[in-house]
N, C-alpha and C positions, 0 to 999 in steps of 0.2 A: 603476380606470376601468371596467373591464368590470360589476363591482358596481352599480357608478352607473347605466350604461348599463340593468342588467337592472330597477331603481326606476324610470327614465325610461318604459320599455317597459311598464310593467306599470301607471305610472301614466296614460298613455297608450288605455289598452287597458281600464280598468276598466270602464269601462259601455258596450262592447262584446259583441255577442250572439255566442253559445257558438260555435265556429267559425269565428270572424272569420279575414282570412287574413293572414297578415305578408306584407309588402313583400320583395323578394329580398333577399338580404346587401348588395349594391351598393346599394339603392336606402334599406336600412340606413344605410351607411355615408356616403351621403349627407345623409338627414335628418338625423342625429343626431352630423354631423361629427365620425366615430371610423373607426378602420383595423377592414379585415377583419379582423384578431386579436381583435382587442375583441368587435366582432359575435360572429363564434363563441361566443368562451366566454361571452358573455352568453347567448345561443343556447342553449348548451349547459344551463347554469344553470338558464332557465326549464323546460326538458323535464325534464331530472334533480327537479323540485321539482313537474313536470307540470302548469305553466301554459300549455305548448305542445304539441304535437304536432307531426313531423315523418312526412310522407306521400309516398313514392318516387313523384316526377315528377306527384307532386299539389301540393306544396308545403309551404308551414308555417304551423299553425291556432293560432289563441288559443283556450284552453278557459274562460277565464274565472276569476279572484284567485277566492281562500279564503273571502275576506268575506264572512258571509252574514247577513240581516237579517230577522231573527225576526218572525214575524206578518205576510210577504208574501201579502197577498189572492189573490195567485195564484199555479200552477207557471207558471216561467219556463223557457224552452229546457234552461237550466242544471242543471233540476230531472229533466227526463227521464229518464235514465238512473241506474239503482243505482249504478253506481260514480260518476259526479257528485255525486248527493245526497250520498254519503257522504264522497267531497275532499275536495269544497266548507267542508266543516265542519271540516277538520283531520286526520281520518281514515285509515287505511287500508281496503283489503280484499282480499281472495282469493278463489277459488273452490274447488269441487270437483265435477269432472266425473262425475255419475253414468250419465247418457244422452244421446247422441250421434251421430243417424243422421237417415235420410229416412227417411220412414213414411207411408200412408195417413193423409190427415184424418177425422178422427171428427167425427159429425153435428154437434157443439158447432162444434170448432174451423177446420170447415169453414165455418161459418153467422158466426163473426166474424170470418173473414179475406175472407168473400165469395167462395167457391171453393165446387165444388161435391165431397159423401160422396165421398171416394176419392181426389180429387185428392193431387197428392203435396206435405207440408211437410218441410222441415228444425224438426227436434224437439231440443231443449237442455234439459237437465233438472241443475240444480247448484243446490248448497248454497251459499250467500253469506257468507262471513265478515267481521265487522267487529273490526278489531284484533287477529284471531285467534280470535273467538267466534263460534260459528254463531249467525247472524241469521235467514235463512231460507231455505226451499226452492222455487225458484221454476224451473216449466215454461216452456221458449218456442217457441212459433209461429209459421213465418214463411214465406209461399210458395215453396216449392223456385225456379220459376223466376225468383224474385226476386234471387236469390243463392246460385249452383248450386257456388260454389267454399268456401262456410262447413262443408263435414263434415271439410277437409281442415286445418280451422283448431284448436290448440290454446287452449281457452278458459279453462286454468286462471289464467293472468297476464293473458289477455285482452282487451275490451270490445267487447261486442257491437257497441255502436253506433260504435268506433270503426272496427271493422272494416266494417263498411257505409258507414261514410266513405268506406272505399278504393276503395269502388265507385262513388263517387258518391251514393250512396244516404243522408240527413238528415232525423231524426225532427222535426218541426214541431211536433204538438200529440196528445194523450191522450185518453184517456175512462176514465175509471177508475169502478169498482162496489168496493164496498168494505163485508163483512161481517163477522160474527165469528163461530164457529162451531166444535164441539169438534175435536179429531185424534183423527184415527184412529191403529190400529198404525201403516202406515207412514208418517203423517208425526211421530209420538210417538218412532220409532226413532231418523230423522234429525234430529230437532230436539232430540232430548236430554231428551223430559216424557215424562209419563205421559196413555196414550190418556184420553179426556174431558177433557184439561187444553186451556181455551181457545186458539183461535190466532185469528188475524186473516188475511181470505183476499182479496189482492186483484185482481181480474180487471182488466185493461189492452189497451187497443185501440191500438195507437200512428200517427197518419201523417203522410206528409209534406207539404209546403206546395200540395201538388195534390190534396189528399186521400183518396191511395191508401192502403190501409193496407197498412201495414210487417209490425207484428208482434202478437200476441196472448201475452199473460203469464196466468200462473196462479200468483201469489204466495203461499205461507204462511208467518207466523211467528209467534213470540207475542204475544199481543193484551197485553202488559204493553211489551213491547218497541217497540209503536207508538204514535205522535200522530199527531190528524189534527185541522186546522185547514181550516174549511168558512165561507166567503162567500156570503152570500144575499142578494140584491139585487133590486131591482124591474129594475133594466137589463138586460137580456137578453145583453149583452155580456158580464157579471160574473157574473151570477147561477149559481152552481152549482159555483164553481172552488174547484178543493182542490188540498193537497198534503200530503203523507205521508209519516214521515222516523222514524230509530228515534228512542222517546222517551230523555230523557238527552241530545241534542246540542244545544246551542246555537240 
């Protein structure tokens, strides 16, 4: 029953956007005339398999099915985040915390968060694994005062953006710059090649549906390792949208 229940929900919820919210358990067990026991373990189900998320005294979000559909002209909500893109597709991943603190902004990362040299950010600096393979090494920026309680957050099992959920806080849309360019020592150390061995390096502005921005990314990994599919369009609504995913998925 509760099986059924979690196909009803999921087919339900499919073309619903990244964060949708579920109805309470009660108002569950109403639409879908089943006992709270059923609810639960359906409940249960979708999280364990992380089509949901559960948020203390925020409630319970839909992240959005597996399904993903090749040659989409655009990033959708879904697409935002590393550990999404990489679900989405069947995937795992993990991390590895290298660096982890507040820090003065540097003229770069001051100048794309809109903050002024010196101001203070929360700085993240981890290794990306997919399936257990280092993918990449990506730096993050994100205004201290935006979210003064993330140093105290362990980001190895984590999601950044899940965690900014808990604040209220929902990445809307991107701008991504996207080059290719050799590695150096250290990013040759952590990524497993040899320095001059191409990588692909992608810088990321991310904000929310007010247009604030959230966070600033400095992504590396191997330029074998990535696809990038680009729409160009005379519509100025379209024109420019990408998205970027490791090559080899789906």
């Amino acid at each position: 029953m509760y099986d059924e229940l979690k196909k009803r929900i999921l087919a339900d919820y499919s073309d619903k956007p990244y964060f949708t919210p579920l109805p309470s358990e009660r108002d569950l067990c109403s639409k879908y005339n089943v006992s709270r026991p059923t609810v639960r373990k359906a409940l249960l189900l979708l999280e364990e398999e992380k089509f949901i998320v559960k948020i203390p005294t925020k409630g319970t979000f839909f992240l959005g099915n597996k399904e993903f559909v090749d040659g989409q002209s655009e990033t959708s909500k879904n697409e935002l985040a590393f550990y999404n893109r990489v679900v989405l597709r069947g995937n795992y991943t993990s991390s590895k915390v290298l660096f982890q603190n507040i820090e003065p902004a540097s003229l770069e990362v001051a100048a794309k968060l809109e903050l002024k040299k010196g101001d203070y950010v929360f700085r993240l600096e981890r290794l990306r694994y997919i399936n257990g393979k280092v993918y990449s090494l990506a730096n993050a920026y994100l205004p201290y005062m935006l979210c003064s309680g993330l140093l105290e957050k362990d980001f190895t099992n984590r999601s950044l953006y899940r965690t900014l959920a808990e604040y209220g806080i929902y990445p809307s849309y991107a701008h991504k710059v996207i080059e290719i360019s050799k590695a150096e020592e250290y990013e040759a150390l952590h990524l497993g090649i040899q320095v001059g061995d191409p990588i692909t390096i992608t810088y990321t502005v991310t904000f929310d549906e007010n247009d604030r921005i959230l966070e600033y990314v400095i992504s590396k990994s191997l330029a074998y390792k990535t696809r990038i599919e680009l729409t160009v369009s005379t519509d100025r609504e379209r024109s420019g949208k990408l998205h970027s995913f490791p090559a080899g998925e789906p």
